[in-house]
Wavefront OBJ file of the C-alpha trace (Angstrom):
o trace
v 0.000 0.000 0.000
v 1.313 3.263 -1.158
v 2.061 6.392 1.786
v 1.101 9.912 1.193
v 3.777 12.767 0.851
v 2.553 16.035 0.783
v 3.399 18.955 -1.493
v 3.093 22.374 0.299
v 3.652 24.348 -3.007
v 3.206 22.920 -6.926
v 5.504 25.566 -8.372
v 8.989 24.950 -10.015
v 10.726 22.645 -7.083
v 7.449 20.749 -5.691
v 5.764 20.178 -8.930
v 8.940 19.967 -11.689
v 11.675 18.571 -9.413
v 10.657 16.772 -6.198
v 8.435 13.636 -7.524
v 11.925 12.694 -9.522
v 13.805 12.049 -6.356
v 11.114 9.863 -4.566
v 9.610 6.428 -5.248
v 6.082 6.585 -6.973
v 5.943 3.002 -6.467
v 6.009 3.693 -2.782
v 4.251 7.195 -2.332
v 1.525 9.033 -3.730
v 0.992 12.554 -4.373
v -1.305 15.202 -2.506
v -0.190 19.054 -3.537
v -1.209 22.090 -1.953
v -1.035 25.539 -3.785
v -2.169 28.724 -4.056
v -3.267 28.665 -7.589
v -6.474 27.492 -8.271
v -5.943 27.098 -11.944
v -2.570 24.462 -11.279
v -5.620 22.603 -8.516
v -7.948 22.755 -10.620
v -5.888 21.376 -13.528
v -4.739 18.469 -11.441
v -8.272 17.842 -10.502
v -9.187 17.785 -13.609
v -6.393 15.639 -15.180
v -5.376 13.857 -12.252
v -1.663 14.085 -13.548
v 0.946 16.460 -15.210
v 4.365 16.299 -17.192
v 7.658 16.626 -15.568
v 10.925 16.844 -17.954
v 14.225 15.846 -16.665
v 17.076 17.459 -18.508
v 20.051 14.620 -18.994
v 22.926 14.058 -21.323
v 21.110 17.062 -23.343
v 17.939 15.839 -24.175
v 14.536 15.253 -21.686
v 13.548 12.232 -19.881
v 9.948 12.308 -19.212
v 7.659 11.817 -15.976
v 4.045 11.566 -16.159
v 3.383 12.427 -12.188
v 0.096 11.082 -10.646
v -1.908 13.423 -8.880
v -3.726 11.427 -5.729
v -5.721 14.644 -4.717
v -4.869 18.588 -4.916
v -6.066 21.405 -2.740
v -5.974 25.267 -2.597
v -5.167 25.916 0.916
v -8.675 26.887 2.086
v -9.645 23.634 0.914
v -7.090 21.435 2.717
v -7.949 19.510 5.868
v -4.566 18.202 7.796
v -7.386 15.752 10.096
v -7.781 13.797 6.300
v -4.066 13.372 5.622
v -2.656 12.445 9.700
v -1.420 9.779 7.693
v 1.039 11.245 5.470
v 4.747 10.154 6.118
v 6.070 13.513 5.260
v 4.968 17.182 3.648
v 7.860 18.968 1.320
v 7.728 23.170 1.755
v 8.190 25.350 -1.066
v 6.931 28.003 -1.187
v 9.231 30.980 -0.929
v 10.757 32.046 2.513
v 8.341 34.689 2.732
v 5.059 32.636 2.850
v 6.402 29.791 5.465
v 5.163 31.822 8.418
v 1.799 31.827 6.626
v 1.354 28.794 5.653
v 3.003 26.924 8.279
v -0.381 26.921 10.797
v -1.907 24.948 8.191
v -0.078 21.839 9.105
v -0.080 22.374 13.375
v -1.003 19.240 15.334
v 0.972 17.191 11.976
v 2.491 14.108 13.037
v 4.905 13.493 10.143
v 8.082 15.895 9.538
v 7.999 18.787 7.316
v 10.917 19.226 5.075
v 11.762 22.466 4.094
v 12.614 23.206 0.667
v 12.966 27.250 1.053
v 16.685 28.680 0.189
v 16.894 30.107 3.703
v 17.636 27.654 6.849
v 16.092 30.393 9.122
v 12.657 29.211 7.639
v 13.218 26.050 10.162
v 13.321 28.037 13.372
v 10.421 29.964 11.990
v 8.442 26.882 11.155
v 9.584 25.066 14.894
v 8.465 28.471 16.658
v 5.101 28.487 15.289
v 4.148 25.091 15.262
v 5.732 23.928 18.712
v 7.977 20.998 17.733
v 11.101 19.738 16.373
v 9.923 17.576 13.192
v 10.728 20.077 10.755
v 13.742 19.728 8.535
v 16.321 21.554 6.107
v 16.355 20.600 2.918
v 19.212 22.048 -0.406
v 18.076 20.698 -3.312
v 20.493 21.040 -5.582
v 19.194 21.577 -8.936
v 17.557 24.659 -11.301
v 14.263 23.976 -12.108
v 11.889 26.241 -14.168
v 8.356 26.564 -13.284
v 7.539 26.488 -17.129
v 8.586 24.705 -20.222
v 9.232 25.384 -23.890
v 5.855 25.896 -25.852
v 5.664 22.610 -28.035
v 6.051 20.556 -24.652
v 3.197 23.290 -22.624
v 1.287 22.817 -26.034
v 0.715 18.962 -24.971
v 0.471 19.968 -21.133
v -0.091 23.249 -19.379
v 1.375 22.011 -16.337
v 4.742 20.808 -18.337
v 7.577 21.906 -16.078
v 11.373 21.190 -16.918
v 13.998 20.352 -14.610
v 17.656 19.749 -14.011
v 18.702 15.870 -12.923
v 19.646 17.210 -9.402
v 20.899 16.069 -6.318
v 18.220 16.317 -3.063
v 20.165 16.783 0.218
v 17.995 16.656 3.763
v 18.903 16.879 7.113
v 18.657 13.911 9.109
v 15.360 12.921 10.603
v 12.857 10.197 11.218
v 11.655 9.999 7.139
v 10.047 7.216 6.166
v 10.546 8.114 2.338
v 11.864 5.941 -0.376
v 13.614 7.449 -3.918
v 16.996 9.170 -4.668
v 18.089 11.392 -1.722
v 21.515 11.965 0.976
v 20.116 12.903 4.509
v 22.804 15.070 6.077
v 23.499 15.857 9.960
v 22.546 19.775 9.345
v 25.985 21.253 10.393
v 27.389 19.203 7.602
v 24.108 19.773 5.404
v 25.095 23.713 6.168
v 28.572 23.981 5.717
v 29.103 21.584 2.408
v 25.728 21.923 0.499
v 23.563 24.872 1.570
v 27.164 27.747 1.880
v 28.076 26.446 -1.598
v 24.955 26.972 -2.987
v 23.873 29.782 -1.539
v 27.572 31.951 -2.964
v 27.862 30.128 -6.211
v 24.376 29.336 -6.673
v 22.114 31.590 -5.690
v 24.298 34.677 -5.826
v 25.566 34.672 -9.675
v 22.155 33.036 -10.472
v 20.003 36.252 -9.991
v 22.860 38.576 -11.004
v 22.445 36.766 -14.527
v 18.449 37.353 -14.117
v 18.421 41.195 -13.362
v 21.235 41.597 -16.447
v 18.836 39.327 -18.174
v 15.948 41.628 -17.275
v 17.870 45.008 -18.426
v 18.648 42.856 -21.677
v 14.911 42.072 -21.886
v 15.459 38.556 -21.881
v 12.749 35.942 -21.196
v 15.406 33.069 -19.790
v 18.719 32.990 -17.941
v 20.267 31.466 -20.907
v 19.281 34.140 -23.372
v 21.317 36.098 -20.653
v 24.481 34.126 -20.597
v 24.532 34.098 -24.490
v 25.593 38.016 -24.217
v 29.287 38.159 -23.758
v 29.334 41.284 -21.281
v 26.778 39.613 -19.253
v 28.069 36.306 -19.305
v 31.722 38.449 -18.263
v 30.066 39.740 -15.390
v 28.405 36.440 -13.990
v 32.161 34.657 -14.234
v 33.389 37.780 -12.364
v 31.191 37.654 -9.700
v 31.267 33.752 -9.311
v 35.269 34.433 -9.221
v 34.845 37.002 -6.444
v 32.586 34.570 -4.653
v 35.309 31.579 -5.078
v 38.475 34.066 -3.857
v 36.158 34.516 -0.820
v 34.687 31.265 -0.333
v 38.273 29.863 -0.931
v 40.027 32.513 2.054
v 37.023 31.864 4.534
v 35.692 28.078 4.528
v 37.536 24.750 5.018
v 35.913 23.050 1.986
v 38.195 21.821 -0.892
v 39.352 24.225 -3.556
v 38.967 21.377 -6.382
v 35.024 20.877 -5.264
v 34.614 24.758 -5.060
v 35.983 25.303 -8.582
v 33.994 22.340 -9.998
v 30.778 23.591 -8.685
v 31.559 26.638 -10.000
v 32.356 25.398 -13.563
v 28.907 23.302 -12.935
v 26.750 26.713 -11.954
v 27.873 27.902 -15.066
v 27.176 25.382 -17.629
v 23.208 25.108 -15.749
v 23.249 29.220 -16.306
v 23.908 28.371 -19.874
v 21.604 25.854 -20.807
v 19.375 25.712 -23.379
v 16.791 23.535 -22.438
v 16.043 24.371 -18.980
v 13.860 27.728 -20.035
v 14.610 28.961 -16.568
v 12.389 32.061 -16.789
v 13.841 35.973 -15.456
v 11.342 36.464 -13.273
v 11.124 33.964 -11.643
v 15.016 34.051 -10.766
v 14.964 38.305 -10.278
v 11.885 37.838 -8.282
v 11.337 39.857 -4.749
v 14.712 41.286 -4.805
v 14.255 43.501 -1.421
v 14.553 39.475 0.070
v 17.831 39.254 -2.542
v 19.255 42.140 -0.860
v 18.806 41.580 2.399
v 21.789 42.431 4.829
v 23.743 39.000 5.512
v 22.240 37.318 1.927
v 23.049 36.606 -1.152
v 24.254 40.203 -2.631
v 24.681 42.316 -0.130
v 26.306 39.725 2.751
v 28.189 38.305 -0.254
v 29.936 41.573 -1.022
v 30.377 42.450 3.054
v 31.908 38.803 3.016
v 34.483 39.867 -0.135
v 35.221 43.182 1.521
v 35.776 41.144 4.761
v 38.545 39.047 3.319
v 40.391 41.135 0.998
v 38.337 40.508 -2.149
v 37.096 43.663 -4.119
v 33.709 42.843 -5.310
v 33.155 44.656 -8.542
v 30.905 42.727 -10.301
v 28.902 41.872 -7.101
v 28.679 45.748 -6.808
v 26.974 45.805 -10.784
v 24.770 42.917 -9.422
v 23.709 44.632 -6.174
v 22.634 47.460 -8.831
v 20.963 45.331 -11.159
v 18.943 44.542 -8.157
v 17.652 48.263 -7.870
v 17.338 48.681 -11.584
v 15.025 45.206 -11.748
v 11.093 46.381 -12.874
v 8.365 43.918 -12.827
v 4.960 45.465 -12.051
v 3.764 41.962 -11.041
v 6.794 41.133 -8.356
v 5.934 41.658 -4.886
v 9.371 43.998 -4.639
v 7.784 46.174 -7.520
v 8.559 49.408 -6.005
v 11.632 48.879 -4.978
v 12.905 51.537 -8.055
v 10.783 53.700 -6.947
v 12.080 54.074 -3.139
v 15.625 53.743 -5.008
v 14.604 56.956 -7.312
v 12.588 58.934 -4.917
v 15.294 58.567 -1.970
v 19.286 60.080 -1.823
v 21.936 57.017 -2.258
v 22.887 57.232 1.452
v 19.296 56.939 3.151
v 18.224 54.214 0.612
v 21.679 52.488 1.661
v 20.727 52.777 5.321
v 17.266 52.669 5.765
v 16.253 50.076 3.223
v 19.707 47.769 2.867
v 20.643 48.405 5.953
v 24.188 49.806 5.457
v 25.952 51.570 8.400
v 26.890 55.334 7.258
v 30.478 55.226 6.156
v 31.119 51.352 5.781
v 33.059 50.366 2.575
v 29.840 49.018 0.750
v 27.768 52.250 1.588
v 30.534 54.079 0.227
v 31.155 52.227 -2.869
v 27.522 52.264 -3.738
v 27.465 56.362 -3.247
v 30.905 56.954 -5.235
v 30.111 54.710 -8.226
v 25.762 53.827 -8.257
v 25.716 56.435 -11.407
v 28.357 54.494 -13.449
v 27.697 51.286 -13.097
v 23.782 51.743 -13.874
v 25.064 53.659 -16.840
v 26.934 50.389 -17.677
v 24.025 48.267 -17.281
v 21.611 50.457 -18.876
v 23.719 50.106 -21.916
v 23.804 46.403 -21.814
v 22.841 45.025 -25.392
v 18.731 44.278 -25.428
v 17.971 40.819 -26.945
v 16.383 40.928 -30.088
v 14.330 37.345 -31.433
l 1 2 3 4 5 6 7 8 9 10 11 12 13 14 15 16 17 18 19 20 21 22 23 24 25 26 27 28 29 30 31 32 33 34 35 36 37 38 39 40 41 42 43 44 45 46 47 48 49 50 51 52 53 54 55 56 57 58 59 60 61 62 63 64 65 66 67 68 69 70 71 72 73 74 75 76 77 78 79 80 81 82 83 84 85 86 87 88 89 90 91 92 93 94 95 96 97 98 99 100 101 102 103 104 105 106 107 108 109 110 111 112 113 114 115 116 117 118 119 120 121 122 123 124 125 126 127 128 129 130 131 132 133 134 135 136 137 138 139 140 141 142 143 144 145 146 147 148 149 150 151 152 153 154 155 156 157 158 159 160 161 162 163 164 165 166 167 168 169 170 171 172 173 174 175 176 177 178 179 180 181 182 183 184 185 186 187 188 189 190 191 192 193 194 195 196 197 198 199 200 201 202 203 204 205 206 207 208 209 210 211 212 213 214 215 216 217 218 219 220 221 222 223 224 225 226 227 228 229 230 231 232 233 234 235 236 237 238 239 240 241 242 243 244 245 246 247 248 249 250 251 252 253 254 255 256 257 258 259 260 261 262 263 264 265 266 267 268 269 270 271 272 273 274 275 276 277 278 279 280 281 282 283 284 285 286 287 288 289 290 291 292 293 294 295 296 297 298 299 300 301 302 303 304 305 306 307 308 309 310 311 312 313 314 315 316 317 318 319 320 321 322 323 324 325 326 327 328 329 330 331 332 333 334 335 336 337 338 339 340 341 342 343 344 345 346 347 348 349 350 351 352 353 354 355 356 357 358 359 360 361 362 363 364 365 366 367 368 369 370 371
């Protein structure tokens, strides 16, 4: 008899990625998710299309959908039974959604890009069976039309790697539980510097460029220059501050890279450049990044263009949407204190007064894409 694991989000990593690393065989599928279209869909269907990306072509999943539910309509007293529930949904909605699943008796497992989400998560729901998880992978939350053509819920994903902390999980499929100091130090610092951090900087160039993917991004040469330079400020640093071995730092560098680059993950902008105030938060991925370079030695340049691209990035539909405007309507020095959080007078404040008009001058005159 099949056990129920639960999927607190249906977007890019708990629709496209997470059914490839467990066991259909053994589980079956219950999603959660704020869009009633995707539930609906599901309903309807009662299964979607995941594509794996491997030796440069797809592999192909057909997922089966055991029941989906908006989360007004989800009852935790129908699914006690579950052996575990996957988050991810963006740091910012855990504390939201997290009452959903009080009184649960299986772990949660957090999928979220920010290890604080745990504490949040234990804090509000008054135990200990919640979990870390760093999946390492890039996964759209689209596909490319002649595959969304067949399926509008066709996602595309990289073949990954799924590291979890250690815990009492009763799952079955293709994953390394981790005790979390290790899970911290060896998966989750790697990716967060030369993941997460050149990952976006290629979005918001990709957004100034008007580009629709990351790769149409990394097919610029300037752009692509400024990724490598800020993944080679990242590696100095990473290299000067953590015991972890050069030869696996440079190959997951070399590996961030080629995923930044490929063509058939249709990894959209937006989704990468989204909420960038969280992106540019004080000890995160572009701003604690750069304090870390300036730290250790390390001039970060190109992290500087990237913390820039941040405040140049315009979507009226992202959360962070006004984020140019604040940027525009306040001087340099009180947007660097009162909305990064910069003390007056510390090397990054500085840098970003003596050289903001330059370098969005530079990236203003970044190449746009043309079909």
């Amino acid at each position: 008899m099949k056990t129920k694991v639960l999927f607190m989000g249906a977007g890019a990593i708990g629709r496209g990625y997470l059914p490839w690393t467990l066991d259909e065989a053994r589980h079956e599928f219950i999603f959660i998710d704020s869009n009633p279209a995707i539930v609906q869909r599901m309903r309807d269907v009662g299964s979607y299309s995941t594509y794996r990306v491997k030796d440069d072509t797809y592999e192909h999943k057909r997922v089966q959908v055991k029941a989906a539910y908006t989360p007004a309509e989800f009852r935790l007293a129908e699914h006690q039974d579950a052996v575990a529930c996957f988050f991810s949904v963006g740091p910012r909605n855990v504390e939201k959604v997290a009452p959903l699943l009080a009184g649960a008796a299986f772990p949660l497992i957090l999928c979220e890009n920010e290890p604080e989400t745990v504490t949040w998560a234990k804090r509000i729901l008054g135990h200990d069976r919640i979990y870390f998880a760093v999946p390492d992978v890039i996964t759209s939350n689209t596909a490319p039309a002649h595959l969304l053509a067949e399926d509008p819920l066709a996602i595309t994903t990289e073949n990954g790697v799924q590291f979890i902390e250690q815990g009492p999980f009763d799952l079955h499929g293709e994953m390394t539980l981790l005790p979390r100091e290790e899970l911290l130090r060896h998966q989750w610092t790697p990716k967060l510097y030369l993941h997460n951090t050149p990952h976006c900087i290629t979005a918001y160039l990709g957004a100034l460029m008007g580009c629709t993917y990351v790769h149409e991004a990394m097919a610029h040469p300037k752009a692509a220059q400024l990724v490598e330079g800020a993944m080679n400020e990242m590696l100095q640093a990473l290299k000067l501050l953590w015991d972890i071995p050069h030869d696996f730092l440079d190959w997951y560098a070399q590996k961030e890279l080629s995923r930044f680059r490929c063509q058939l993950l249709f990894d959209p902008v937006a989704r990468v450049a989204r909420e960038p105030l969280r992106k540019l938060e004080l000890h995160g991925r572009l701003i604690g990044a750069a304090q870390m370079c300036l730290t250790l030695g390390v001039l970060p340049q190109n992290l500087l263009k990237g913390i820039v691209g941040a405040l140049l990035f315009e979507d009226v539909h992202d959360p962070d949407h006004h984020i140019r405007m604040m940027h525009e309507a306040m001087a340099t020095s009180d947007f660097n204190r009162y909305v990064l959080g910069l003390r007056p007078g510390e090397p990054l404040d500085l840098m970003l007064r003596e050289h903001m008009t330059a370098i969005t001058a530079e990236l203003r005159s970044l190449p746009r894409r043309t079909a």
